[in-house]
C-alpha positions in Angstrom: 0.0 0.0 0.0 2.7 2.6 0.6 4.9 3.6 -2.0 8.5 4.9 -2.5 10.8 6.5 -5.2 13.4 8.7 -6.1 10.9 11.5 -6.8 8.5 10.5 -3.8 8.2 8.6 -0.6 4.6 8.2 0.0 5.2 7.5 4.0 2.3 9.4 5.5 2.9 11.1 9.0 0.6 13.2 11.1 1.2 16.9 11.6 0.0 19.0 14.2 -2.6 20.4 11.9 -4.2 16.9 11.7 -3.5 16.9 7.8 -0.8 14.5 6.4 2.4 14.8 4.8 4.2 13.6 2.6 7.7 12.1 3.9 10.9 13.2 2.7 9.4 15.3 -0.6 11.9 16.9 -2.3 15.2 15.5 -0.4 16.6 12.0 0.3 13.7 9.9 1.2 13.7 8.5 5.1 14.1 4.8 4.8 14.5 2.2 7.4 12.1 -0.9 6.4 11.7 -2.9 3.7 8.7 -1.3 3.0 10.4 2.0 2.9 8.9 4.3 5.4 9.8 3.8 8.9 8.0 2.3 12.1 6.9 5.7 13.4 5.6 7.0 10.5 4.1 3.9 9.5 2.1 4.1 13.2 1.4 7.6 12.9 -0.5 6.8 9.4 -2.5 3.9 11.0 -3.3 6.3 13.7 -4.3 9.1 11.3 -6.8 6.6 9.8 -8.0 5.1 13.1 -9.1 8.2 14.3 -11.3 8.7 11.1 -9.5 12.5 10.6 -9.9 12.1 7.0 -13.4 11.2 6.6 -14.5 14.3 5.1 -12.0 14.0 2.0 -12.7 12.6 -1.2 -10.6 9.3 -1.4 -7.9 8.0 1.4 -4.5 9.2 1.6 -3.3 6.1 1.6 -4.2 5.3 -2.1 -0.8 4.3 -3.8 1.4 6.8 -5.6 1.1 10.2 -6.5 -2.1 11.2 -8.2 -2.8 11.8 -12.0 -3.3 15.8 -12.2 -6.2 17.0 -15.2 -5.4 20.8 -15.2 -8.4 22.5 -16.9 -8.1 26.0 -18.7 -11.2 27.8 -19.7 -10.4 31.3 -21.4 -12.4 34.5 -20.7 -14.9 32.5 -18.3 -16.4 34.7 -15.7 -19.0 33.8 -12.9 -21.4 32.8 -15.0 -21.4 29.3 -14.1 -23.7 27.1 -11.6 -21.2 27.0 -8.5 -20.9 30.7 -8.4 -24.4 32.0 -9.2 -22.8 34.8 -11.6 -25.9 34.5 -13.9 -29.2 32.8 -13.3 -29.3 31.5 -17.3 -26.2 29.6 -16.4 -26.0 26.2 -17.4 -23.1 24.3 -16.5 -23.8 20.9 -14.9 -20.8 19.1 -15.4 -18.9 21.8 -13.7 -21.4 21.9 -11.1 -20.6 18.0 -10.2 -16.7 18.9 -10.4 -17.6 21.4 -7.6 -19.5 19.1 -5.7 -16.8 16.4 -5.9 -14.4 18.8 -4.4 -13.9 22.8 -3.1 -14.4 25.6 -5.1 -12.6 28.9 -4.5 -15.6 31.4 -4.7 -13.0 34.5 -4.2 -10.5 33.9 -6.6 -9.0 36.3 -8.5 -6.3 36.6 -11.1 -3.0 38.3 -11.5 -4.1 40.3 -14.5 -6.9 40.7 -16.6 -5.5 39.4 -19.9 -4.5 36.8 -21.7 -0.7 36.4 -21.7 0.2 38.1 -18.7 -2.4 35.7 -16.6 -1.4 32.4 -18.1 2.5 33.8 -17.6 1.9 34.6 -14.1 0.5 31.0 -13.4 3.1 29.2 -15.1 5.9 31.1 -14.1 4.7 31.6 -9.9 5.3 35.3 -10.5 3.4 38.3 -10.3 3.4 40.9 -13.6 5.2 43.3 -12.2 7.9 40.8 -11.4 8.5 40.2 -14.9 7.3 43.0 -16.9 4.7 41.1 -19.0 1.5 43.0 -19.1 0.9 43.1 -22.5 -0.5 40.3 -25.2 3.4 40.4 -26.1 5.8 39.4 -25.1 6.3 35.8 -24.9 7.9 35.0 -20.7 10.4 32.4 -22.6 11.8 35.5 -25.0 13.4 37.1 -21.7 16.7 36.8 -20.1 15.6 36.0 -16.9 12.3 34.0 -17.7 14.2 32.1 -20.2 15.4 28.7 -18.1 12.7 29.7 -15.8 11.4 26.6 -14.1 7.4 26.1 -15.1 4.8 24.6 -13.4 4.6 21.8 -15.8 8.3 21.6 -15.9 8.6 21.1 -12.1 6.0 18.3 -12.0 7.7 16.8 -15.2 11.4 16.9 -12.9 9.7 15.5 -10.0 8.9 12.6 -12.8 5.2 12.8 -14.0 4.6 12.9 -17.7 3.6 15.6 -18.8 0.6 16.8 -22.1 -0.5 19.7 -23.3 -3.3 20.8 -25.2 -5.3 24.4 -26.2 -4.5 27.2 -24.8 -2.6 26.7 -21.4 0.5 29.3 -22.7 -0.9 32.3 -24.6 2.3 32.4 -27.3 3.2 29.0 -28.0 7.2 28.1 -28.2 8.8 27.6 -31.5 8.0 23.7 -32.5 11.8 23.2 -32.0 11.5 24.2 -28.5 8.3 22.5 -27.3 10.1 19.5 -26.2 12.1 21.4 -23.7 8.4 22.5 -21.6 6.2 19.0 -21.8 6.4 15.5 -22.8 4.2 16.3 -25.6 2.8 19.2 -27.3 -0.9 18.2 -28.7 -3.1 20.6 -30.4 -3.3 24.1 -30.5 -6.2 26.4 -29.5 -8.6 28.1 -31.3 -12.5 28.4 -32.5 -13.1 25.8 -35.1 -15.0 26.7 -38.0 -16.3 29.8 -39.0 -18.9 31.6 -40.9 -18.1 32.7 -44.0 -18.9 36.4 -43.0 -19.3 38.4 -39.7 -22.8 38.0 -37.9 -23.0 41.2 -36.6 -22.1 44.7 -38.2 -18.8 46.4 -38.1 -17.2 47.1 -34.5 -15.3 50.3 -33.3 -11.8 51.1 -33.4 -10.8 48.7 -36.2 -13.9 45.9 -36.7 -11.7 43.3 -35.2 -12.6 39.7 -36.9 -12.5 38.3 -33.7 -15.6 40.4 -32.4 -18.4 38.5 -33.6 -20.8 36.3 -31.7 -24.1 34.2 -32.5 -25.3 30.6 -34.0 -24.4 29.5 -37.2 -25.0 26.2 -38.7 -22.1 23.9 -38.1 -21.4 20.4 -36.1 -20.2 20.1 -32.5 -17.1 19.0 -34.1 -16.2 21.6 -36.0 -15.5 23.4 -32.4 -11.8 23.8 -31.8 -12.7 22.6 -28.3 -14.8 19.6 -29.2 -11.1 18.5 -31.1 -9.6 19.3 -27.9 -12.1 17.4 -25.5 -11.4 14.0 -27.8 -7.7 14.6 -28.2 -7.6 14.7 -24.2 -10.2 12.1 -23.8 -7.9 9.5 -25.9 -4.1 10.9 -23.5 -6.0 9.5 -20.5 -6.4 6.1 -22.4 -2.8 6.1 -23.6 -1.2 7.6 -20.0 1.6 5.5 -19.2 1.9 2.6 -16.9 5.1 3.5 -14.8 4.4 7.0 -14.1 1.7 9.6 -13.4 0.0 11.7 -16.2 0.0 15.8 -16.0 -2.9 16.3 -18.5 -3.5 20.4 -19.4 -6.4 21.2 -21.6 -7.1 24.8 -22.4 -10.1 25.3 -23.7 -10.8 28.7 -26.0 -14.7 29.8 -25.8 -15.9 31.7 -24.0 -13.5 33.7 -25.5 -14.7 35.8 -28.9 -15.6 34.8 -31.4 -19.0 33.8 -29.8 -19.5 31.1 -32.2 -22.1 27.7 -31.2 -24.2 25.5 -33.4 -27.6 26.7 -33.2 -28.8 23.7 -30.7 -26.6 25.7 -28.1 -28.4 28.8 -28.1 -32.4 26.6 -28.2 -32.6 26.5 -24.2 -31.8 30.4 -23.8 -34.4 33.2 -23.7 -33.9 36.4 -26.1 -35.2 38.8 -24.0 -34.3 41.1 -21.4 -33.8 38.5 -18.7 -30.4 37.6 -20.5 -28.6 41.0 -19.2 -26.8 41.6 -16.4 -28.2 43.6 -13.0 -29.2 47.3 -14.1 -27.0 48.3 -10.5 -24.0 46.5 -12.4 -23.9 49.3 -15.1 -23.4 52.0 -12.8 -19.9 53.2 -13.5 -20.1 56.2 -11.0 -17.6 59.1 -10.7 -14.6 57.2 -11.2 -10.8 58.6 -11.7 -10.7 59.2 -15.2 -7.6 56.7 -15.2 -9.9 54.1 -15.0 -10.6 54.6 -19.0 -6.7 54.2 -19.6 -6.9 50.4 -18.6 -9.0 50.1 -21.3 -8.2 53.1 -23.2 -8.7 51.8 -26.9 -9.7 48.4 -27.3 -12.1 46.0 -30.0 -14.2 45.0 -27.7 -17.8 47.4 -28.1 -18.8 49.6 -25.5 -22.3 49.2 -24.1 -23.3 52.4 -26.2 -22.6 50.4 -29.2 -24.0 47.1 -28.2 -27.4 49.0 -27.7 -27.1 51.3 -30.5 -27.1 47.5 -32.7 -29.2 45.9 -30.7 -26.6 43.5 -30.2 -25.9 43.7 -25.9 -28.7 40.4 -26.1 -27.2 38.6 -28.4 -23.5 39.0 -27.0 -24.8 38.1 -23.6 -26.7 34.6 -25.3 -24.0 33.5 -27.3 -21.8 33.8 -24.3 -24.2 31.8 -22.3 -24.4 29.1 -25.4 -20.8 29.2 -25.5 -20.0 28.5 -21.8 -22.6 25.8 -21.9 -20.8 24.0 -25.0 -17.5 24.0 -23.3 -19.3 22.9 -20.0 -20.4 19.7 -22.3 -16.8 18.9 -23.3 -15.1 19.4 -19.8 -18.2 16.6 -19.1 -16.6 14.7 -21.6 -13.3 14.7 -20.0 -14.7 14.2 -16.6 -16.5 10.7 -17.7 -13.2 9.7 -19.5 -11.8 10.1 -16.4 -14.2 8.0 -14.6 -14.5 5.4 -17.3 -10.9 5.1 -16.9 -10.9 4.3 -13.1 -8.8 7.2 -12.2 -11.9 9.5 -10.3 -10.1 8.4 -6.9 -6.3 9.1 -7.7 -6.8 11.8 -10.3 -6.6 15.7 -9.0 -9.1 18.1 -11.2 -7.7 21.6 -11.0 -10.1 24.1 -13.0 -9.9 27.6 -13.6 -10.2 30.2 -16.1 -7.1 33.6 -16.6 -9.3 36.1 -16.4 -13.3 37.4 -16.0 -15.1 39.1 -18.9 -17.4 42.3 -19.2 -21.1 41.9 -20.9 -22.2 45.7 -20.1 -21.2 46.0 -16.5 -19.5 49.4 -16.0 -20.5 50.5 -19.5 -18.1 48.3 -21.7 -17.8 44.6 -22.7 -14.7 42.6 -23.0 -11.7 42.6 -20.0 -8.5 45.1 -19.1 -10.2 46.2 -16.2 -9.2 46.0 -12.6 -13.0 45.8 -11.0 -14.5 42.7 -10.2 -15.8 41.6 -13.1 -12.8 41.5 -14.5 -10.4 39.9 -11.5 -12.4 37.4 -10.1 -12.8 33.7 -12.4 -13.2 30.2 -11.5 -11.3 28.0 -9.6 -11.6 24.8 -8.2 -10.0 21.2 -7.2 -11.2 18.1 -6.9 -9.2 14.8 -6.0 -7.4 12.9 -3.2 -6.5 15.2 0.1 -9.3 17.6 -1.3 -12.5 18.0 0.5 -15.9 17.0 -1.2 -18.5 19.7 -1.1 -16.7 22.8 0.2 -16.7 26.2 -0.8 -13.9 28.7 0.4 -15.0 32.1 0.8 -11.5 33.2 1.6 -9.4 35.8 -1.2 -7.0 33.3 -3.4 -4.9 33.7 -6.5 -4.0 32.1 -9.5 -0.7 32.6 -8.7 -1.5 30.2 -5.8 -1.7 27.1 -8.5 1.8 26.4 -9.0 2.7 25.5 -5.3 -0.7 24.0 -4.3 0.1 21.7 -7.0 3.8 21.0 -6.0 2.7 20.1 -2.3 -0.1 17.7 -3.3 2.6 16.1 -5.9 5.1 15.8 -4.3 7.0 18.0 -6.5 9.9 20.7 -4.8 8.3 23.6 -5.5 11.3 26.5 -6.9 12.3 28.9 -4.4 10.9 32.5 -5.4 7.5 31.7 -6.0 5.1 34.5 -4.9 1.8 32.1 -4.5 1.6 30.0 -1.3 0.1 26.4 -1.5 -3.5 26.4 -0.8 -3.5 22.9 0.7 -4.7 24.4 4.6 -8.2 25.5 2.4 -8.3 22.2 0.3 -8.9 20.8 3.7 -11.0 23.3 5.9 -12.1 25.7 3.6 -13.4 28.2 6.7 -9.2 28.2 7.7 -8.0 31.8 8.6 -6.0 33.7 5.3 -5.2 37.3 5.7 -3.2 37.1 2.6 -5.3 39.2 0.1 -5.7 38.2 -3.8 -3.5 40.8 -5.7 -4.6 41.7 -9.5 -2.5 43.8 -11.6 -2.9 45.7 -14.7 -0.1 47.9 -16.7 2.8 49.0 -14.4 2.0 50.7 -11.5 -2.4 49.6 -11.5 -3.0 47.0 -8.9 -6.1 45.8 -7.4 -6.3 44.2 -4.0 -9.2 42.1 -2.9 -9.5 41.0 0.6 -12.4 39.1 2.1 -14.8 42.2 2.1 -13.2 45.0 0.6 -11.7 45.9 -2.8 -8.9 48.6 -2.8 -7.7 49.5 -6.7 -4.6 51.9 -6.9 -3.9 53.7 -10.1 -0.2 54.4 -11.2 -1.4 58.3 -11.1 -2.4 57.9 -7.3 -6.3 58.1 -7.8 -7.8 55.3 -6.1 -11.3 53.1 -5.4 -12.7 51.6 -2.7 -15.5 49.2 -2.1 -17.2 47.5 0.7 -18.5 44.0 -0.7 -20.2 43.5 2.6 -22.7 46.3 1.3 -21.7 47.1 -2.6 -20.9 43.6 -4.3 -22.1 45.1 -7.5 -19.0 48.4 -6.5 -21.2 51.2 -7.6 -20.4 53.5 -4.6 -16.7 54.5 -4.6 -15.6 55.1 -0.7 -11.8 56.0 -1.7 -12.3 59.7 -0.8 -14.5 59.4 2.6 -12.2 59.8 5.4 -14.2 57.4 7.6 -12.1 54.4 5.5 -8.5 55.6 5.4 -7.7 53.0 7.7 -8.8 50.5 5.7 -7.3 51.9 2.4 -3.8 51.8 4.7 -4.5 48.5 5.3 -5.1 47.5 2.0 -1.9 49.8 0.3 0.8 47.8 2.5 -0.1 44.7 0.5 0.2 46.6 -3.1 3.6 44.7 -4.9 7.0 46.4 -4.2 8.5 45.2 -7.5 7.2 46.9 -10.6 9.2 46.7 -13.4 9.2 48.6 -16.8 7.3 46.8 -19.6 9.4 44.4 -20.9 11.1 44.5 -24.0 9.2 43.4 -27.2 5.8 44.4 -24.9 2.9 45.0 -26.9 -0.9 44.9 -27.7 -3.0 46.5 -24.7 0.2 48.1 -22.9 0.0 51.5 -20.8 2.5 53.9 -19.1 2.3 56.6 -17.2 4.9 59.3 -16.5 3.9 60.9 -13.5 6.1 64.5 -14.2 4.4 65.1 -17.5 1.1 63.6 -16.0 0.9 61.7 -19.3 -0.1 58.5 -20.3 0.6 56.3 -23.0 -1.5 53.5 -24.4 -0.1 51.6 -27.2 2.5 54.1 -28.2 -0.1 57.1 -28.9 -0.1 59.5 -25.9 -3.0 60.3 -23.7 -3.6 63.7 -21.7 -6.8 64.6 -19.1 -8.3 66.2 -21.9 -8.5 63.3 -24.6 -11.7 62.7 -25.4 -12.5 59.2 -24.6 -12.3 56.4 -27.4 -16.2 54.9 -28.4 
């Protein structure tokens, strides 16, 4: 029943939390019995389950070996899913039984609100601001000091799973020739499927991006770049390999635009009214105007737009469609995963990079350091996880990396700015003061404690909402004296190390230079009196 190698010893001692622990991880395992663990730890484990401490977790620690690890990637999902009650239309029952198989994080927040800078953050373990990627460019692996940088798939590979990866789990792929160096194998890549042969809706603002376009056109589930993905990881868990444990990532694209979904996607949803967000989530309020230069000039269509075209329904119902669709495949993965036998020794990690807009604070699309925009998915589900739970507490993405190194086994690199989240896997009501820290362009952070959200522009302006009271953050209480104890509170946990934009950044990138009070957003300079971009 117990189980030893180089990379783990599975001896299981008792600590004085009353969780157990893995023996000897990451140095020279403690052997003194044929079995390989010695007498006390072996009592201690017999004790552990004697006592019945781990009754309320989903399968017994003392299942052999380290477990299988399914790390799911949804892009551009917000809270519009069953186990987070973002949207009432929501349909998503095959997350819904992931969540109640194990915890889901219901404060969980990113490290930026975009693409490449997210999905760098939780590969690397580092925050943007340690790296200088903000942008949709550059690629982590182009820069000096990110360049041998151990990954989260790379640590789990050293510590000798296999590792596969499918979709969109890095934003810029490496060059073929240096795929081999990050995973075991490099499957498909990410994208929409078909499309139709023309945009659905009319022309969008500031350039008629191809990419913003939403609605149902006739084409098969399989068409779908994700339905590919869903088989391709389907048929990995078939072929995993004997001798070792699988790392299986699977990133799927939609939500993300284009809103594409056959037309059977779209049959359960309403077209009315009931398919918009809260009226109180429009408020935008008297905001510093630097709020606008997150999202200074983007393709994605303000709300003005999306009601001038009538098109604010149809965005918020292909979304739905399109979450539901992707819900179906991750179902798909989930019964392969069960028809394969590995339910009890397999950990489910799921999350998405970033949240989305659909109308709330007047635009649609991300870039924004609110809410909406921080907070996505998460949840786990697997051996040493509890069944059922839901942790209230803030947590990060950035929190991934060494959560999955201590349930692995794996060393986890020294540097890494996450902490494990094992302590809420078990007792999701533990104590955290730690907030969740989102960051946007040099200088913009957001920090999101268990009640109050304090954002903190690179100009000085700042925001401040009580959650307790404001959940939708229409009421800015950054200039009432009455909370500049709490906005202390919250400023000593804003990140001391923000570097410069890397070099090669580009694609959604601001700066500011605070003696000409200037800003700059993609290279074209913006003053107080800009008009702002529609």
């Amino acid at each position: 029943m117990l189980y030893c190698t180089d990379a783990w010893c599975r001896c299981l001692t008792l600590r004085a939390s009353g969780w157990p622990a893995v023996v000897g991880r990451g140095k020279s395992p403690r052997v003194t019995s044929s079995a390989g663990c010695s007498l006390s730890s072996v009592l201690w484990f017999w004790a552990f389950c004697a006592c019945g401490l781990g009754s309320g977790l989903t399968s017994t620690v003392a299942k052999a070996g380290p477990p299988h690890v399914v790390l799911i990637a949804i892009d551009d999902l917000n809270d519009w899913i069953g186990p987070l009650g973002g949207h009432p239309l929501a349909h998503t029952p095959n997350i819904d039984r992931l969540a109640r198989r194990g915890t889901v994080f219901a404060n969980a927040h990113c490290q930026a609100p975009l693409c490449n800078p997210s999905r760098s953050s939780l590969l690397t373990g580092l925050r943007p601001g340690s790296t200088g990627v903000y942008g949709l460019a550059p690629s982590f692996r182009t820069l000096p000091a990110l360049a041998r940088h151990p990954t989260l798939l790379q640590s789990l590979r050293q510590a000798g799973y296999r590792t596969e990866l499918g979709g969109k789990i890095f934003h810029q792929a490496p060059v073929p020739q240096e795929r081999d160096a990050e995973v075991d194998l490099w499957g498909p890549g990410f994208g929409p499927g078909k499309q139709p042969a023309a945009k659905l809706i009319p022309p969008t603002p500031m350039g008629n991006h191809p990419a913003m376009d939403w609605g149902p056109f006739p084409h098969a589930d399989a068409d779908k770049g994700d339905y590919q993905l869903a088989t391709w990881a389907c048929e990995r868990l078939k072929l995993r390999p004997a001798d070792r444990p699988l790392l299986l990532a699977a990133g799927f694209f939609l939500p993300h635009v284009p809103c594409h979904a056959p037309p059977a996607w779209f049959a359960r949803l309403p077209t009315d009214d009931t398919l918009l967000p809260p009226a109180a989530t429009l408020v935008r309020g008297e905001l510093p105007r630097f709020s606008w230069y997150l999202h200074w000039n983007l393709p994605e269509p303000r709300l003005k737009w999306l009601r001038e075209h009538d098109q604010w329904r149809n965005l918020c119902r292909s979304y739905l469609a399109c979450t539901t669709f992707v819900d179906a495949q991750i179902g798909r993965l989930l019964d392969a995963i069960d028809e394969q036998g590995l339910t009890d020794n397999t950990l489910v990690v799921l999350f998405s990079d970033h949240g989305f807009h659909l109308g709330e604070k007047q635009i649609s699309g991300k870039n924004t350091l609110w809410e909406r925009s921080t907070r996505v998915p998460l949840m786990m589900a697997g051996p040493g996880v509890a069944a059922g739970a839901v942790c209230q507490r803030p947590v990060e993405l950035l929190d991934v990396y060494p959560t999955l190194c201590d349930l692995c086994g794996a060393p986890a690199p020294a540097g890494l700015e996450g902490v494990s989240l094992r302590p809420w896997l078990v007792d999701a009501n533990a104590a955290r003061t730690r907030p969740a820290i989102t960051t946007h362009n040099r200088g913009n952070h957001a920090v999101r404690s268990e009640r109050w959200r304090l954002i903190a522009y690179a100009d000085g302006s700042e925001e401040l909402y009580d959650h307790a009271s404001d959940p939708h953050e229409t009421r800015n209480l950054a200039g009432l004296p009455d909370y500049a104890e709490v906005r202390a509170e919250h400023r000593r946990w804003l990140p001391q190390i923000n570097l410069p934009p890397a070099p090669g950044s580009a694609h959604r990138v601001l700066t500011y230079d605070p003696e000409t009070d200037l800003a700059t957003w993609e290279g074209t300079a913006v003053s107080r009196e800009s008009p702002i971009p529609e």
